[in-house]
C-alpha positions as CSV (number, residue, x, y, z in Angstrom):
1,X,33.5,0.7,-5.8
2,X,31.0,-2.3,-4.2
3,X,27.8,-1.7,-3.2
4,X,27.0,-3.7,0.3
5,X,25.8,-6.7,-0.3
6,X,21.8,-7.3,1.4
7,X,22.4,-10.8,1.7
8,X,24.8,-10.1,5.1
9,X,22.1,-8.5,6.6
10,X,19.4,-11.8,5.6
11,X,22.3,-14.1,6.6
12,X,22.8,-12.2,10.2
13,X,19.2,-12.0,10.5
14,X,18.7,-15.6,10.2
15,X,21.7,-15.9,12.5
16,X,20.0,-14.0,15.4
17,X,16.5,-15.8,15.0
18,X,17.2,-18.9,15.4
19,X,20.0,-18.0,18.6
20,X,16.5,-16.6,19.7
21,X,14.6,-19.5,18.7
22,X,17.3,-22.2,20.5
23,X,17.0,-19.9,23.8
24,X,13.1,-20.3,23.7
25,X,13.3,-23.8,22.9
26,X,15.9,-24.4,26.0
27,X,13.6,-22.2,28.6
28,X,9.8,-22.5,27.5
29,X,7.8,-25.4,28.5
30,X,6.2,-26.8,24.9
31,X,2.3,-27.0,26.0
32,X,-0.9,-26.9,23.3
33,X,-1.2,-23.8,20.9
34,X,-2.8,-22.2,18.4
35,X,-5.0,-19.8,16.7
36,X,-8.4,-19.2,16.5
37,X,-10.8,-16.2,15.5
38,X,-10.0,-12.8,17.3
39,X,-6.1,-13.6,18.4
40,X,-3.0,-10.7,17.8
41,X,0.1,-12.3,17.0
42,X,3.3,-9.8,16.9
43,X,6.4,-11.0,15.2
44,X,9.1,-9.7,13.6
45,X,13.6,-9.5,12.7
46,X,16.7,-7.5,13.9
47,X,19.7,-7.9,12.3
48,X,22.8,-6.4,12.3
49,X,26.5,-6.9,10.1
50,X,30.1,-5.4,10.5
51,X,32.5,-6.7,8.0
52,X,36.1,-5.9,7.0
53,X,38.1,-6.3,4.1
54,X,41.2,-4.8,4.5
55,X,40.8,-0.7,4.7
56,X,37.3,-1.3,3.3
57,X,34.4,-1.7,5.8
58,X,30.8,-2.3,5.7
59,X,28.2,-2.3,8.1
60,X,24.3,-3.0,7.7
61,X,21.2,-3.0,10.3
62,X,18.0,-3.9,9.9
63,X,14.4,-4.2,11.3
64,X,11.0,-5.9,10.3
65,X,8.2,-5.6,12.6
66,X,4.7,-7.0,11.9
67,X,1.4,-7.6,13.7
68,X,-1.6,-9.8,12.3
69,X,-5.1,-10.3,13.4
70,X,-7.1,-13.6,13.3
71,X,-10.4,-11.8,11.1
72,X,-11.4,-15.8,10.8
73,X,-10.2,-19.2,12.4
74,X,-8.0,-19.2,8.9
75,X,-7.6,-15.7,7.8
76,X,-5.2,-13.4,8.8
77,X,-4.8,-9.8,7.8
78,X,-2.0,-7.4,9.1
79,X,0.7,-4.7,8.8
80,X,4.2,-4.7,8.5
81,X,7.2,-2.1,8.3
82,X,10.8,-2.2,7.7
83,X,13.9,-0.5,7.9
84,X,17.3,-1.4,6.2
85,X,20.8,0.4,6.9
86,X,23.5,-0.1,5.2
87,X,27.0,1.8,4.9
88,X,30.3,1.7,3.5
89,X,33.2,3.3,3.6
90,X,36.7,3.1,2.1
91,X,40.1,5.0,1.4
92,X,40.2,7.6,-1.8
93,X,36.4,7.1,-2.5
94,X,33.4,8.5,-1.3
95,X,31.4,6.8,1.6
96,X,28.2,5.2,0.2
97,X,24.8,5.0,2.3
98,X,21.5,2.9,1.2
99,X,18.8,3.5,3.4
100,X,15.7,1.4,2.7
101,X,12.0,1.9,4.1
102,X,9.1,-0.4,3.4
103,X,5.4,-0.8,5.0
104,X,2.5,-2.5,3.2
105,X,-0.2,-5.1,4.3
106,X,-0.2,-8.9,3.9
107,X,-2.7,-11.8,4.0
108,X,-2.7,-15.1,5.2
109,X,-4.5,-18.1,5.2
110,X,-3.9,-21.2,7.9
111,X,-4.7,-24.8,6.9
112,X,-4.6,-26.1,10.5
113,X,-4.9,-22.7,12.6
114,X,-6.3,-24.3,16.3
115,X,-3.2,-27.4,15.8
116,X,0.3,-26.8,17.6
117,X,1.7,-27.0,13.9
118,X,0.0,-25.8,10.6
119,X,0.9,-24.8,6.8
120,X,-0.3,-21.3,5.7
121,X,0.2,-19.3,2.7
122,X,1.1,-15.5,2.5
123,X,0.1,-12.7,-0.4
124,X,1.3,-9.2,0.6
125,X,1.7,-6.1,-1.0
126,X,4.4,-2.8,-0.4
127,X,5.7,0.4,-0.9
128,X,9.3,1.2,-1.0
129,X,11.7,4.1,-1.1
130,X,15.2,3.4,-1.3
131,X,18.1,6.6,-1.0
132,X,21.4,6.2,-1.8
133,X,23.7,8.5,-0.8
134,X,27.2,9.0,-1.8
135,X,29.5,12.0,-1.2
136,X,26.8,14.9,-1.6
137,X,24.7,13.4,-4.0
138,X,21.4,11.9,-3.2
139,X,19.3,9.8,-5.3
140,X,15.6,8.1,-4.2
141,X,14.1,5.6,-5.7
142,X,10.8,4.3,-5.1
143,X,7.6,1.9,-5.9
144,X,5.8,-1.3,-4.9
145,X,6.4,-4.9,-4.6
146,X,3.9,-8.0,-4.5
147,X,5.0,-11.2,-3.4
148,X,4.1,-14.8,-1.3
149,X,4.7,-17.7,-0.6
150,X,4.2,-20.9,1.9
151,X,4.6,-20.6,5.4
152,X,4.8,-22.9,8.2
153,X,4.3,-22.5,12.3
154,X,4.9,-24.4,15.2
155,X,3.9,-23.7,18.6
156,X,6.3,-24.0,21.4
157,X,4.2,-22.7,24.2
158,X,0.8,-21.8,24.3
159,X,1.9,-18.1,23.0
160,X,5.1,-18.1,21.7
161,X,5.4,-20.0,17.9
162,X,8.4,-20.5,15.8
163,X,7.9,-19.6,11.9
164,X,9.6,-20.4,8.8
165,X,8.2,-18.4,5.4
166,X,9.6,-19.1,2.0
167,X,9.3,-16.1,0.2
168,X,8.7,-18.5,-3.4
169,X,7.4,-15.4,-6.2
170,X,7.8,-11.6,-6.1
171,X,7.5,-9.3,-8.6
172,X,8.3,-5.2,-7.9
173,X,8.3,-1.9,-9.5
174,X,10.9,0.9,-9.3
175,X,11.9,4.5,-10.8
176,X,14.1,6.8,-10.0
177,X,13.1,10.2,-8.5
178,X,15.6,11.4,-11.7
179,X,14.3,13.6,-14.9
180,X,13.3,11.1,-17.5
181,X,14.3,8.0,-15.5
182,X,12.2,4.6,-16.5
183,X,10.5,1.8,-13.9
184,X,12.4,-1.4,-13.7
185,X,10.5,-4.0,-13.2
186,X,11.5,-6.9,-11.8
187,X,10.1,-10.6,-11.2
188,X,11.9,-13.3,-9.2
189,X,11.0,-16.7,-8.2
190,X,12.8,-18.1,-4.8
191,X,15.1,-21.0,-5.4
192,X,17.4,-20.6,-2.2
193,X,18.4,-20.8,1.3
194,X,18.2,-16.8,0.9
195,X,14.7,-16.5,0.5
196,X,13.5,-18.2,3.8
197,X,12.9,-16.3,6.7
198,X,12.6,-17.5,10.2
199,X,11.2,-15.7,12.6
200,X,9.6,-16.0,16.4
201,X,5.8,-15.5,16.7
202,X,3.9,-13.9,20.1
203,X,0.0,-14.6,20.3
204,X,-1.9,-12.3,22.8
């Protein structure tokens, strides 16, 4: 019995941003942006997955939203939430459901805020709960993460920006809402095309 693979969901997600970012690009006239002291930028993912193999079938959905304020002309602080979906089903077994929620806060510091393009890095911080659910038993697991990483951002209109993060060092904390279960602890280091996310930027 499989477990759904998360990397459909990164891969479609990446998929749909940049078809989003190519439709901006094609539509929006590129003029001067930036960021300075006081802006509100909203940004965030969608992503959905169907596949099929054979009598087997997956699905997996998922959403990031995120806002950040500009508390300096380099310093960003914000919030972001996330929601992750993910089922599968096949003959003779029991259907399997991971259902993953995440919100924390995350800092960020601009090299080159006021230019059209500029280099930032990230440090955020979450909480996670993660059920899994198969026939009529349910098991929850949660704790935090840590992680950052370098960023970059280029302006394509005075408000909208494209962004590409690489999500380079995380290190999270998990345990089992089971009698007598132990944390697991893990710590990763980004060394592929998985661990960058693209995403499309709106400064008010």
């Amino acid at each position: 019995m499989g477990v759904i693979k998360y990397k459909q969901t990164i891969i479609m997600k990446k998929l749909i941003l940049t078809a989003v970012a190519v439709f901006t690009l094609g539509f929006v006239n590129a003029q001067d942006g930036g960021f300075a002291k006081g802006d509100i930028f909203v940004s965030g993912s969608f992503g959905y997955s169907s596949q099929s193999n054979g009598d087997v079938k997956s699905t997996a959905f998922q959403i990031t939203p995120r806002v950040g304020f500009f508390v300096s002309d380099n310093i960003v602080v914000g919030a972001r939430i996330g929601y992750n979906a993910q089922k599968q089903e096949a003959p003779f077994t029991d259907e399997i459901k991971i259902n993953t929620f995440n919100g924390g806060a995350f800092g960020r510091y601009y090299f080159t805020p006021s230019s059209k393009f500029s280099i930032f890095g990230e440090l955020g911080v979450d909480y996670l709960s993660i059920k899994t659910e198969i026939a009529s038993v349910d098991v929850t697991v949660d704790g935090f993460g840590i992680g950052g990483g370098p960023g970059v951002s280029y302006f394509i209109s005075d408000n909208f920006a494209l962004e590409a993060f690489w999500g380079a060092l995380s290190y999270a904390s998990t345990k089992s809402d089971v009698n007598g279960a132990e944390s697991t602890d893990t710590f990763s280091i980004g060394v592929n095309l998985d661990d960058i996310n693209l995403g499309l930027v709106y400064k008010f």
